[in-house]
N, C-alpha and C positions, 0 to 999 in steps of 0.2 A: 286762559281758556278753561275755567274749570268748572263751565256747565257743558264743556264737553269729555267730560273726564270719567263721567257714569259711560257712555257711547263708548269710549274709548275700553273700559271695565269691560263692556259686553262682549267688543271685540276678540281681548285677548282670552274671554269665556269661552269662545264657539264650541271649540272643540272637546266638550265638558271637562267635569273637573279632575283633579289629578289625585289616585291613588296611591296613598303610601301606609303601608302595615294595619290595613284596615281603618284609616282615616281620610276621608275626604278635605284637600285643598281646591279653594281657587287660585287660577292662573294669576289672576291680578295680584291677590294676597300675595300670595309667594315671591311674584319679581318685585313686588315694592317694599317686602318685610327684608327680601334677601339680599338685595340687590339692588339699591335703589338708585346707584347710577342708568346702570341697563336699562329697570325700568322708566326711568326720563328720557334715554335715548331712544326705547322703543316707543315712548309716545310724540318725542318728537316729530321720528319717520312716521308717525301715523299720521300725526298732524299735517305734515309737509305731501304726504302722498293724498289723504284728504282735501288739501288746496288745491292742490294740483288736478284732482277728477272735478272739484266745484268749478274751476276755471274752463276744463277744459266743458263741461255741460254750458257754463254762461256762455261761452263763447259761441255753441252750437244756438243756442237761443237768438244769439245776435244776429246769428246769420238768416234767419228767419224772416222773411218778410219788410225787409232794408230795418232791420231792429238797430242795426249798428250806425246807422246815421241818425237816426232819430233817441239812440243810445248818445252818438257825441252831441247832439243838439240840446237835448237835456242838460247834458255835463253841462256845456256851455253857459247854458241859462241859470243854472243850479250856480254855478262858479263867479257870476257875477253879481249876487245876492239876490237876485228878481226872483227867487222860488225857493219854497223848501217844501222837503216831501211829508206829506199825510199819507198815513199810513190806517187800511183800515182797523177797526179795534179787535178783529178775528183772528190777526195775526198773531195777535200776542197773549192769546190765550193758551197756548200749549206753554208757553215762558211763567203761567201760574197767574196771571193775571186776569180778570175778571172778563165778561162780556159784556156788551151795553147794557142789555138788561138789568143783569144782575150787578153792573156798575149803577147802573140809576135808583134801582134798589135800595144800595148800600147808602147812596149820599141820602 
C-alpha cells in the first residue's frame, strides 16, 4: 500500500509539527526514524480503520437504489468470464497517468 503512505504521512501531520529546542520535526519523521515498530502499527490501524469507513461508505451506496442486486448480478457475470470491466481513462489521471487527449498526443 505504498501510494498510500504519503495520505497516511498527512495523517499523522494534522496536528502540525513538533517542537523541540527551537527545531522543527515532523510527526511521521519522528515515529519512523524512532520507532519504527509503532510506526507500522500505527499505520496498520490506519490502514484497517480506513477499510473499514471504505466498506462501510460501499455498503451505504449499495443500498441505494437495489445497487446491491444488481452489485451481485455483476459479480455474477464478471465471475463467469462473460465481462470485464472498462474503466473510464479519467479515473486514472490523479494515479499520474495521462488523459485521452494528451494520451493521443503522446503516441
Amino acid at each position: 500500500m505504498d501510494y498510500l503512505r504519503p495520505i497516511f504521512h498527512d495523517y499523522l501531520n494534522e496536528e502540525s509539527e513538533v517542537d523541540v529546542a527551537g527545531y522543527s520535526f515532523y510527526r511521521d519523521v519522528i515515529s519512523k526514524e524512532l520507532e519504527l515498530e509503532g510506526y507500522e502499527e500505527a499505520s496498520d490501524d490506519w490502514l484497517a480503520q480506513r477499510k473499514e469507513q471504505n466498506i462501510v461508505r460501499a455498503n451505504a451506496i449499495l443500498e441505494l437504489h437495489d445497487n446491491q442486486a444488481r452489485f451481485n448480478r455483476l459479480k455474477e457475470i464478471f465471475n463467469s468470464g462473460s465481462v470485464f470491466p472498462f474503466v473510464d481513462a479519467g479515473i486514472s489521471m490523479p494515479s499520474g497517468y495521462p488523459g485521452w487527449t494528451k494520451f493521443l498526443n503522446q503516441i
